[in-house]
C-alpha positions as CSV (number, residue, x, y, z in Angstrom):
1,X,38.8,16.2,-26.0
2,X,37.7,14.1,-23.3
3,X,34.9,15.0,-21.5
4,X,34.8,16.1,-17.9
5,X,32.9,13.5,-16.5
6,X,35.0,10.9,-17.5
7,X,37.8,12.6,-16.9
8,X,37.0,13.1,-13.0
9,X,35.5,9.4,-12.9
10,X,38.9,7.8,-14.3
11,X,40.7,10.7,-11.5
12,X,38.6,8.7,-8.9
13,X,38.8,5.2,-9.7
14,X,41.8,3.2,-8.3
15,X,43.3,2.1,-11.5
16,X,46.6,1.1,-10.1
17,X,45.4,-0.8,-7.5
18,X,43.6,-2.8,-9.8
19,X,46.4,-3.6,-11.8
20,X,48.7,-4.1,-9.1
21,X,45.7,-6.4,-7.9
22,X,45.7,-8.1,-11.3
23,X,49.3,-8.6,-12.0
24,X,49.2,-10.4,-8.4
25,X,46.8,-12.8,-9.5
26,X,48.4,-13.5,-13.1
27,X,51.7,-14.3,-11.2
28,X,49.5,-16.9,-8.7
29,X,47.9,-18.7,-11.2
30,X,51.4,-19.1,-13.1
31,X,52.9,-20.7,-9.9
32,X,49.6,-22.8,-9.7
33,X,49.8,-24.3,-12.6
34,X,54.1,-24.2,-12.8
35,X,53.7,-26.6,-9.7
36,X,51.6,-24.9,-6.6
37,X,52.7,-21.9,-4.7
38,X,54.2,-23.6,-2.2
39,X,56.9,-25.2,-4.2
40,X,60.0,-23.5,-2.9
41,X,61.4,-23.4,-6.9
42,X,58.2,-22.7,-8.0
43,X,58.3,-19.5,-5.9
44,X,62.1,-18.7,-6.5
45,X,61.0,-18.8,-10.4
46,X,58.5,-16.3,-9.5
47,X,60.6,-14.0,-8.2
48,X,60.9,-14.2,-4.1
49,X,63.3,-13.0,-2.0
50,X,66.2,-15.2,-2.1
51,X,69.7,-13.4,-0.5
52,X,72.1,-15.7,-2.4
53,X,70.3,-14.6,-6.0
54,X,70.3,-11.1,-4.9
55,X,74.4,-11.2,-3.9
56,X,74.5,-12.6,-7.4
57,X,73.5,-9.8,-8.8
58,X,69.6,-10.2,-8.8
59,X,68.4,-7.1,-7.6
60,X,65.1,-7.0,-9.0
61,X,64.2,-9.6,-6.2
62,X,63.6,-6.7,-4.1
63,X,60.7,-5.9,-6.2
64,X,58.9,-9.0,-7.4
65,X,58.5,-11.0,-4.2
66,X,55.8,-8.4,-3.3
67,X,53.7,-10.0,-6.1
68,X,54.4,-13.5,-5.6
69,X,52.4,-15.4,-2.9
70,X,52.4,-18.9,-0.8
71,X,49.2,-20.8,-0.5
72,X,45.7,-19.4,-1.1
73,X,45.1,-17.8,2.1
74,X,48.4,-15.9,2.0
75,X,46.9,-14.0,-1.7
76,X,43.3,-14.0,-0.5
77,X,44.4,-12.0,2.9
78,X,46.7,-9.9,0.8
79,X,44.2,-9.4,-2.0
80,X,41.9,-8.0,0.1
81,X,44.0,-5.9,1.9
82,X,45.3,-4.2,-1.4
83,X,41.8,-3.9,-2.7
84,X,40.3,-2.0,0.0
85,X,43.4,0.0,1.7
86,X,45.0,0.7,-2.0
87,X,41.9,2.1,-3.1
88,X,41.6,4.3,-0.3
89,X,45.3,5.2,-0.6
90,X,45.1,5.6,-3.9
91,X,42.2,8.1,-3.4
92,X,44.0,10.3,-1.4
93,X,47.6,10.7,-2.7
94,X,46.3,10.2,-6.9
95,X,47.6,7.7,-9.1
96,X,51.0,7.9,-9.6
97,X,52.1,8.2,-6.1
98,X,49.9,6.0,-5.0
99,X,52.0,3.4,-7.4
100,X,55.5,4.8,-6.1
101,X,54.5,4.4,-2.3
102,X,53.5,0.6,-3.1
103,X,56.5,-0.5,-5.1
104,X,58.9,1.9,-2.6
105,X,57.3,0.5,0.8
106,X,57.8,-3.4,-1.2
107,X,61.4,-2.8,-1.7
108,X,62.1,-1.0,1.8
109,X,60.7,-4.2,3.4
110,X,62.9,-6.4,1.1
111,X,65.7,-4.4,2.1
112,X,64.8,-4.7,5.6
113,X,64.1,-8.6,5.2
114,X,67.6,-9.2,3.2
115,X,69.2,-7.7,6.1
116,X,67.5,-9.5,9.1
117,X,66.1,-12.7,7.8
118,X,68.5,-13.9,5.3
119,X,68.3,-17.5,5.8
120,X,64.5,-17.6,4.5
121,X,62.9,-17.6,1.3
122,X,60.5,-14.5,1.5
123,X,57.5,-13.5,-0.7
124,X,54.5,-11.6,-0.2
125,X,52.4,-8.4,-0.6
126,X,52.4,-7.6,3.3
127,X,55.6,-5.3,2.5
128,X,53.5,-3.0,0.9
129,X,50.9,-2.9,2.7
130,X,52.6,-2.4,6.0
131,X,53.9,0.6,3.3
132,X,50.1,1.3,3.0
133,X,49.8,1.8,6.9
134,X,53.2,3.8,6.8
135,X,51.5,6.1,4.6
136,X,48.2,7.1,6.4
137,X,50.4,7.7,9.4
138,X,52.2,9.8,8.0
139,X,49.0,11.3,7.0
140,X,48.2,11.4,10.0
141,X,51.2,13.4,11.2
142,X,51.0,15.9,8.8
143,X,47.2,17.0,8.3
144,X,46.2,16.5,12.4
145,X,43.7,19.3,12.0
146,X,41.9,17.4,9.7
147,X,39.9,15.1,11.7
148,X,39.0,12.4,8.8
149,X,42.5,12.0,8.1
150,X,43.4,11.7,11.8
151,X,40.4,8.9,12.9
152,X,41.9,7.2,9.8
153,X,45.4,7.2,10.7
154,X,44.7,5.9,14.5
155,X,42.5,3.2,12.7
156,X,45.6,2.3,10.4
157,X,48.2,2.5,13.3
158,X,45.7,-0.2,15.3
159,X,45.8,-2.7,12.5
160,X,49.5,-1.8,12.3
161,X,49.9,-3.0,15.6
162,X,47.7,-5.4,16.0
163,X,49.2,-6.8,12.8
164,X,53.0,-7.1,14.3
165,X,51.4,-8.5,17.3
166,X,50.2,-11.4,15.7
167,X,53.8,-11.9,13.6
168,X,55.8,-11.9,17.0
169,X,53.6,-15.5,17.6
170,X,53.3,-16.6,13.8
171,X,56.3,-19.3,12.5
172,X,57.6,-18.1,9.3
173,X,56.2,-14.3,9.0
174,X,59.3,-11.9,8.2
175,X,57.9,-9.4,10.6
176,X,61.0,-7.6,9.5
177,X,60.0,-7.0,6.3
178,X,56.7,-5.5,7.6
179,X,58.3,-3.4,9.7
180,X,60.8,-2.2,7.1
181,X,57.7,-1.6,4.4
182,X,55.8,0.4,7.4
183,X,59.0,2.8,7.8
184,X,59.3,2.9,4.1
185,X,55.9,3.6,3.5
186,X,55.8,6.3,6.3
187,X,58.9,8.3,4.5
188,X,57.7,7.8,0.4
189,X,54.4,9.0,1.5
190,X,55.9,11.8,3.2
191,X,58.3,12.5,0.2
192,X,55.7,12.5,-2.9
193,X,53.2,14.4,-0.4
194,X,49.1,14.8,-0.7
195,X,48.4,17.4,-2.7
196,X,44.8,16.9,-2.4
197,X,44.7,17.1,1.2
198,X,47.5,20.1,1.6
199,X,50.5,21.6,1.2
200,X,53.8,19.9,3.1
201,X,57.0,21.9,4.4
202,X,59.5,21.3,1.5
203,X,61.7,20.9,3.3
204,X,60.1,18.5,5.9
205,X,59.9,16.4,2.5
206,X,63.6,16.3,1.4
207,X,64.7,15.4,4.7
208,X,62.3,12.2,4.5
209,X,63.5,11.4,1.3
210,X,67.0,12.0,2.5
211,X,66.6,9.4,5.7
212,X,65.0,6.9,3.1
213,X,67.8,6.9,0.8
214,X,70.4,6.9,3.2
215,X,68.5,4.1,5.3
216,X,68.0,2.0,2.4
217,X,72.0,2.3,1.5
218,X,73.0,1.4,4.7
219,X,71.1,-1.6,5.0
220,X,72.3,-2.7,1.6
221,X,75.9,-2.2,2.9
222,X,75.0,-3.9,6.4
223,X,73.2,-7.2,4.0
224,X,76.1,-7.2,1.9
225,X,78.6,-7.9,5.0
């Protein structure tokens, strides 16, 4: 039997965020050395969003790009963002929804870029953590008599902003995919819940889970046009 202490210490310690941290890092070193990360093959090998691959059938391109970077400042600004805001998230919502808001907020900003920025290449952990944001928002929505939750939520909704601010005058951001991961991010979270924090209208969470679904569908119909 394990022993309580460990027990509560592994319950504490953002395991998925460092593996999700780790598995980022693998995949950048394997575009380094396959020939740099900002070889457009290089990064199509890797897995990044590319529309015509994903009308071919390539679906799971809505996934990977979220662990495949370009350039060393794009994984450093990432990596540090999923270090400190995953383990935080991570805290709050426990492992395994922690892991499902992540990969659901990556593939609702994929979506969201397929649809509105077809004609780029896209790749990137910013999907999911715009999801990230999404989340504490939602957070903040739900438990407002908490007032740790709600100073963290208006912190998260600044950087949100301030965030999408500085895509609207940066060449080559998909700030369409940020958006679409925040959304995301904001209806998982409010789907899978907090236990930790409180209990959530059921059916306040079906009806997120509902608009998520159906959102996601229609923008796959509307890329597919």
């Amino acid at each position: 039997m394990r022993h309580p202490y460990w027990r509560t210490r592994l319950a504490n310690t953002p395991i998925v965020t460092y593996a999700l941290l780790a598995i980022t890092i693998a995949v950048f070193i394997g575009e380094t050395l396959m020939g740099g990360s900002t070889n457009t093959l290089v990064l199509i090998a890797f897995g990044a969003r590319w529309n015509q691959l994903i009308d071919a059938g390539q679906w799971w391109r809505f996934v990977t790009p979220a662990f495949v970077h370009i350039g060393l400042m794009h994984i450093i600004v990432n990596g540090i963002s999923l270090y400190y805001l995953g383990a935080i998230c991570e805290r709050i919502f426990g492992h395994w929804r922690f892991a499902i808001i992540y990969l659901v907020s990556a593939v609702a900003g994929n979506v969201a870029g397929y649809v509105f920025a077809p004609d780029i290449p896209s790749a990137g952990a910013s999907t999911a953590i715009f999801g990230l944001m999404g989340a504490f928002l939602m957070l903040g929505d739900s438990f407002r008599d908490n007032s740790m939750v709600r100073l963290l939520s208006q912190q998260f909704a600044m950087l949100a902003v301030i965030n999408l601010v500085f895509n609207l005058f940066s060449s080559g951001v998909d700030i369409s995919g940020h958006i679409g991961g925040l959304i995301g991010g904001f209806l998982i979270a409010g789907t899978v819940g907090a236990p930790q924090l409180g209990r959530m209208s059921k059916i306040r969470q079906v009806i997120m889970a509902t608009v998520l679904i159906f959102a996601l569908a229609a923008l796959l119909v509307l890329g597919r046009r």
